[in-house]
Every structure is written in C-alpha cells, then in structure tokens.
N, C-alpha and C positions, 0 to 999 in steps of 0.2 A: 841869605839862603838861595837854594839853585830850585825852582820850579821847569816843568814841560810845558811845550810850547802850545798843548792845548787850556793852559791858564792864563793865558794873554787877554787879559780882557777888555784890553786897546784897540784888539782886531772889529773889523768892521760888523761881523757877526752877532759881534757882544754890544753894540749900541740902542737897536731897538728894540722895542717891545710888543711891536707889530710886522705883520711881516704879510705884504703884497703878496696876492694869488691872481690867479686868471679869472672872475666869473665863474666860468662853464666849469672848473674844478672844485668849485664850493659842494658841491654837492655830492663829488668822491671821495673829497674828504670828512666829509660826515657819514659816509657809508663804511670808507676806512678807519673812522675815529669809533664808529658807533654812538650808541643813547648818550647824550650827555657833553657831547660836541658840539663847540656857540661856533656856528658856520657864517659868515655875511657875506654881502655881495661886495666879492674882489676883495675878501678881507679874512683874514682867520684870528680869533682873539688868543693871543698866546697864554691861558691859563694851564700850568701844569695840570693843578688839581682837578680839572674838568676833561683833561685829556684821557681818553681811551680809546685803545684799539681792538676790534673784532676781530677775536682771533681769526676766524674763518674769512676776512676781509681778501682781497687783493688790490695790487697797484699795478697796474702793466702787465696783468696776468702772472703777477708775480706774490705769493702771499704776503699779508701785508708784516707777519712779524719777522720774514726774512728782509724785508727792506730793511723793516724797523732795526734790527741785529745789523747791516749793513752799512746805516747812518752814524751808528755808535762810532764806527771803525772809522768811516770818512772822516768822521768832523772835527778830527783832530789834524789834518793835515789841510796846509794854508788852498792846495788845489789838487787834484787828483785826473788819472785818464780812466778811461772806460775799460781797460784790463786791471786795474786796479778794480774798479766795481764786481766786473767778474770772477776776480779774487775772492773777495770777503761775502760774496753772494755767493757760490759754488756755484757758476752760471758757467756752464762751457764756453770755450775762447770762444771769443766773433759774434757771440750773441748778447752780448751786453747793450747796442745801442737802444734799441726798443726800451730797456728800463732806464736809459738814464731819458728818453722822450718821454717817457708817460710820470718820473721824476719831474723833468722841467717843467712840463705841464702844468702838473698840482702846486709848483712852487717852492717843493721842497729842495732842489739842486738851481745852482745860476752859473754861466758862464763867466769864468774869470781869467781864459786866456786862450787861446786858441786849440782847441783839441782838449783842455783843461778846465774840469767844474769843482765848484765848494757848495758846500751845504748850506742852507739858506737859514736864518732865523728861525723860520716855520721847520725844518728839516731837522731843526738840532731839536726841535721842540717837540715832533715826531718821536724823533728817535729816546724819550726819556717818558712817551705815554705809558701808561700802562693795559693789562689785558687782562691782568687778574681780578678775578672777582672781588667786591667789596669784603673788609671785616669788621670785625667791631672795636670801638675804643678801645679796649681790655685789651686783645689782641696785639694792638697798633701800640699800644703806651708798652706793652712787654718787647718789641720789637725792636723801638728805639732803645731802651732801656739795654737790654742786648748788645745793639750797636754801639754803643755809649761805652761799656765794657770792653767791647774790641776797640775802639779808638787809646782805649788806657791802654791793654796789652801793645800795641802797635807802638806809643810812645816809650812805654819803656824797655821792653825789650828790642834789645840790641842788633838780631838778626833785621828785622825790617829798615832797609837803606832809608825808609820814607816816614817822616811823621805828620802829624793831623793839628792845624796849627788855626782854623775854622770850622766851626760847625754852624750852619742857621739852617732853622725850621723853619717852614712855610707851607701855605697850601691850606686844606682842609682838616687838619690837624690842631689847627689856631681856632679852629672856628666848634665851641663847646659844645652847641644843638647839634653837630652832623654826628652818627653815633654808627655809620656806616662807612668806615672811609676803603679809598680805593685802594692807597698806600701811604705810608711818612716819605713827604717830600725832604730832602735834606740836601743842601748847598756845601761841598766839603772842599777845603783848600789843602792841600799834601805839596810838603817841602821836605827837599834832600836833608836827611841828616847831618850830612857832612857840609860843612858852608864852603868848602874848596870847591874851585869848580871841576879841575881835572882831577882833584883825586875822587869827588863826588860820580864823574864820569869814569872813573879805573876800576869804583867799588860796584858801579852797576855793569860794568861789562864782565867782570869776574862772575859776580852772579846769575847773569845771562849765560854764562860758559858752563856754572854748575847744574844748573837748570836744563841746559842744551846736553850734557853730558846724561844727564837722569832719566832724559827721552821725550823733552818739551817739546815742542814744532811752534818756532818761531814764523809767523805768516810774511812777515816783512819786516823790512830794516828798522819801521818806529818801535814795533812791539818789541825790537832788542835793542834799540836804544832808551826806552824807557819801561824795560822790566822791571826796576825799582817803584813805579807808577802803577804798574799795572798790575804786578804782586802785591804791594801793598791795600789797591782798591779791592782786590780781591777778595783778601782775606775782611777788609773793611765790611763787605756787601754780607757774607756769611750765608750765600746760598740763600739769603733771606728773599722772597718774591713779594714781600711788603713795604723792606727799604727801598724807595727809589733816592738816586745820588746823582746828582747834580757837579760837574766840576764849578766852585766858587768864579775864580779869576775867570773863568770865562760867561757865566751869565751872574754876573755880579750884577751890572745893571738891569735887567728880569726880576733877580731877586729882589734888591731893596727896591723893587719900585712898586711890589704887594706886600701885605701883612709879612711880617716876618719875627724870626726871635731868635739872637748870639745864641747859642747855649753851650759856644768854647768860642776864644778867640774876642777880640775887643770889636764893639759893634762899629761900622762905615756907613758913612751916607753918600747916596751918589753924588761924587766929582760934578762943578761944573763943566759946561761944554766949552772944549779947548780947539784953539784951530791948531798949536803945535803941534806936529808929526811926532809920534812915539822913534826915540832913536833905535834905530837894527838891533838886535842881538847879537850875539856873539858869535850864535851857532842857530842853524833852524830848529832845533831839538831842545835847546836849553836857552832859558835867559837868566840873568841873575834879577833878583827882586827883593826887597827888604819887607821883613814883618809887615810894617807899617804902612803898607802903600795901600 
C-alpha cells in the first residue's frame, strides 16, 4: 500500500524520545505548556499525556495555539522557508523571521539547510498538546468509542481513498486511577486504498479536483497532493476536541517506547538500531510501504 511522506518513520524526527532545548527556554516552555509540563534543565520530557498548552500563552508574541495550529502544518514537510511559516500562520509577508527566532530558541524548529528549517521532536511534540480542559473517563471512553465507529465507516465505505490499518492507545488513558483525562491519545496509521501507486495518485488528484470545484481552498501543493490524507483524518478526528491523533509511522518510536495498547492493526516492537540509510522514495509525497513493516 502507498502511505504520505509524513509516515516515514525513518526520518530523523521520528528516532528520539527526547528532544534538546536551550536552558534559558525551559521556563517558556512551561509557561507555554502550562500546569502540568515536566520542564528540565536543557531538556523537555516528551510525554504526550502531560502536555498542555495555555491557551492564552504566547511564543514570539505570537499566541501559542496559532504556532501550535502552525506546527501541525510544518511537520510534514522534510524542511520548509519562512514564507511558508507566514503562510500557515496568517503572519503578513516579511514578518515571519522573528517567529521562526523565538521557535529556534525554545527548540521547537532546527536548521536543516540554508534558509530552510524542520520541526524538531520537541515541536512535533507541541504541535499534538493539548489546551482543552480535562474530562472524565465516561466522557473519554464514549469518545473513543465514537472514533472506533468512524474508523469502521472509513474502512468500508468506498468514497474514502484512505483506510485505517493501525490504531494504538496510549497516554493517560491506560492508566485506571486518572479519572480526569486531558484527551485519548491515539497513534493512527492511513494507507491508500488502492495499492497502485499512480492510479492511487489519479484517484486523489480527481478528488482534489472535486473538492477544489465545491469551493475548498487548497493552502499548498502537500494539502493537494495528499487530500486523500487529509479528508480522510478529517472525518477520522469528528470535530472531536478529545481525540488527540497522532500519525503512527511517524512517532512510532515515541509510542511503543510508553505504555501503549493495538486496539486495530497487529502490535510492533521498536526495530533495532540500524546504521543502513533508508532507500529514497519514489516521490517526496508518497512512498510505498507494506502492511507489515
């Protein structure tokens, strides 16, 4: 089957589980995370389920859940420029650099080529906090349960290019005494229906077309080339502000390295460490993958 290239979980992004700050920003990040953020010196502990942001926070005088919404967008592309930031930030042209400084700062963007930054471990890790008030188990377990529902309609109905071929829990969720949770964390893996690769790619640019014809505003070239990706999480997420979702293949190593549980898809254990280079793709947008990797 054909997965998007933000399910690469070879990329360098997806290997640790910690992720280097400066010092002197531990302490922004805990005013940006809010109550409940494990901050240390030159270090941030990547726990989903601990992460929260205040609303009312900012980063670079910029609030903190428009980064947050920001990050979402980056961190599927391998590097990005600073009109691309000002893009998916609604930041007037020319005034992007200041955030991507008070970004590198805190850790959450790095240099990865001249004039070009990627999101950092800590930044992917941002960008999936949450800001919503706690709920209670009852809440949380009808939630998933929900979600679980839309994963079935997604598989067999035939309009969605994409189906749901992993699910794992994790987080606070696993853990029976917390009766207040923040959100259901969930790890989800989405593969093209179709296992061709270009007819897989014919069938999402047609629906990119029907979509674009209906009066969608497509922001950038990824969002149409993986509409099939992004229609399908869509309807996956369901407006819910409980589900938080997680792409699998790409913090696959995050997840199985806390409590976790399959609850679709056959369970993995992290790969040992390989010094083999992962071989190119095909396309920067798509790679082929099988079930079982």
């Amino acid at each position: 089957m054909w997965s998007c290239v933000c399910g690469l979980g070879a990329l360098p992004w997806a290997v640790s589980s910690t992720a280097r700050v400066r010092p002197h920003g531990a302490q922004k990040w805990k005013i940006a995370l809010g109550k409940g953020s494990v901050a240390l010196a030159g270090q941030i502990a990547l726990c989903w389920s601990q992460m929260r942001i205040n609303p009312n926070g900012l980063i670079g005088g910029c609030p903190a859940l428009v980064v947050r919404k920001a990050l979402r967008h980056l961190r599927v592309w391998d590097q990005w420029g600073v009109a691309d930031l000002e893009a998916v930030a609604a930041l007037a042209p020319g005034t992007g650099d200041a955030l991507v400084k008070a970004l590198r700062t805190e850790g959450l963007i790095e240099a990865s080529a001249r004039g070009a930054w990627s999101v950092t471990q800590a930044g992917r890790t941002f960008s999936v906090a949450s800001a919503a008030r706690p709920v209670t188990r009852a809440t949380a377990e009808k939630a998933l349960a929900e979600f679980l529902d839309r994963v079935e309609q997604v598989n067999r109905d035939p309009y969605f290019l994409g189906k749901v071929i992993r699910v794992v829990l994790f987080g606070s969720m696993l853990k029976p005494e917390v009766m207040r949770l923040s959100d259901v964390d969930l790890a989800v893996e989405l593969v093209t229906k179709e296992a061709d690769f270009d007819r897989a790619r014919e069938q999402n640019y047609r629906r990119a077309g029907e979509l674009a014809e209906k009066g969608k505003q497509f922001r950038n070239l990824l969002d149409w080339e993986l509409c099939w990706y992004f229609e399908t999480r869509h309807f996956l997420k369901g407006g819910s502000r409980v589900i938080a979702m997680a792409d699998y293949k790409a913090e696959k190593a995050l997840v199985l390295a806390v409590p976790h549980r399959f609850l679709i898809g056959e369970p993995e254990q992290i790969a040992a460490p390989t010094t083999t280079r992962p071989a190119p793709s095909r396309s920067p947008l798509f790679v082929q993958v099988g079930h079982d990797l």
